[in-house]
C-alpha positions, -999 to +999 in steps of 0.1 A: -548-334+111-572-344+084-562-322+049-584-314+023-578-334-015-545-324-027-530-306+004-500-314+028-484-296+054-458-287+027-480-279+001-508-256+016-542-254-002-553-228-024-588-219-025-608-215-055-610-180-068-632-169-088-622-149-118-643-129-145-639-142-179-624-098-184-593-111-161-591-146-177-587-125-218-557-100-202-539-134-181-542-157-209-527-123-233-560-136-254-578-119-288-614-118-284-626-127-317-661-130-306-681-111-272-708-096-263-695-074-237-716-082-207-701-120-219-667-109-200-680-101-170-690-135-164-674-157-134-649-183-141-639-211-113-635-243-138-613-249-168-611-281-187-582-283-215-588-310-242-585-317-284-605-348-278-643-333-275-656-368-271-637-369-236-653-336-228-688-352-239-682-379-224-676-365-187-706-349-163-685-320-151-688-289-167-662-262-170-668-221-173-641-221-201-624-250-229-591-249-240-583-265-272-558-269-301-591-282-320-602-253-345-638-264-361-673-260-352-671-289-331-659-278-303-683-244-301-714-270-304-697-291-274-695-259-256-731-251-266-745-286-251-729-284-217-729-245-213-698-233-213-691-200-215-660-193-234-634-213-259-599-206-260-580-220-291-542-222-281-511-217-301-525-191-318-547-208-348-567-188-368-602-187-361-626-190-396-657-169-395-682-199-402-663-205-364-677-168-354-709-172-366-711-205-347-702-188-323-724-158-326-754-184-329-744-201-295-738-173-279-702-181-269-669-165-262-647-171-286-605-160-276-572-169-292-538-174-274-506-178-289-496-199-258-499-238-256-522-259-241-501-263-214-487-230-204-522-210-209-537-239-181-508-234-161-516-197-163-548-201-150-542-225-125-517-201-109-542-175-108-565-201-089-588-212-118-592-251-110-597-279-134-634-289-128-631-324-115-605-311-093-633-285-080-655-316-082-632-334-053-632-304-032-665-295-034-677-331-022-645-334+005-664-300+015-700-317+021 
């Protein structure tokens, strides 16, 4: 019996929820430091989790939300280019307001989590939010 990417018959496949960005904030235990608040109503399917923004430039996929240790501008005017909706920075660094007002000007979620990298993914993975080339792979095992 032909499986879908990543399934077996001991480990059965999990579909991809979708989550609002409002679920993602309360799972992740997250401080919004910047919303509007029709912003956290929005639908989250794709994560990507990197300090490296060149790798997330440097890829076609985009995700609904970033994680990142990476604290700077940077990463909201990454987020800006591909459209992604909302930034988490991870183990809980402070967020400057020339950040916010980045931010603000982008039009971007900003959150904070005291959690790693890797537990706040691991979070949202449980809860079915899939790394986007993962959702990439299903989508075209799909077609």
């Amino acid at each position: 019996m032909l499986m879908p990417h990543g399934c077996t018959a001991s480990i059965p496949c999990r579909k991809i929820i979708i989550m609002i960005l409002r679920e993602a904030v309360e799972l992740l235990e997250a401080d919004v430091q910047y919303t509007q608040s029709s912003q956290l109503e929005a639908d989250i399917k794709t994560a990507r989790a990197s300090d490296l923004m060149s790798e997330v430039l440097a890829d076609d996929a985009v995700p609904d939300i970033l994680l990142t240790g990476l604290c700077n501008s940077h990463v909201i005017r990454t987020a800006s280019v591909f459209g992604i909706k909302a930034v988490v920075f991870v183990r809980g660094r402070p967020v400057d307001h020339k950040l916010i007002d980045c931010a603000l000007d982008e039009n971007i979620v900003v959150m904070t989590t005291k959690d790693s990298l890797f537990t706040s993914c691991g979070k949202l993975y449980t809860a079915g939010v899939r790394g986007v080339t993962e959702n990439l792979k299903h989508r075209d095992s799909a077609e």
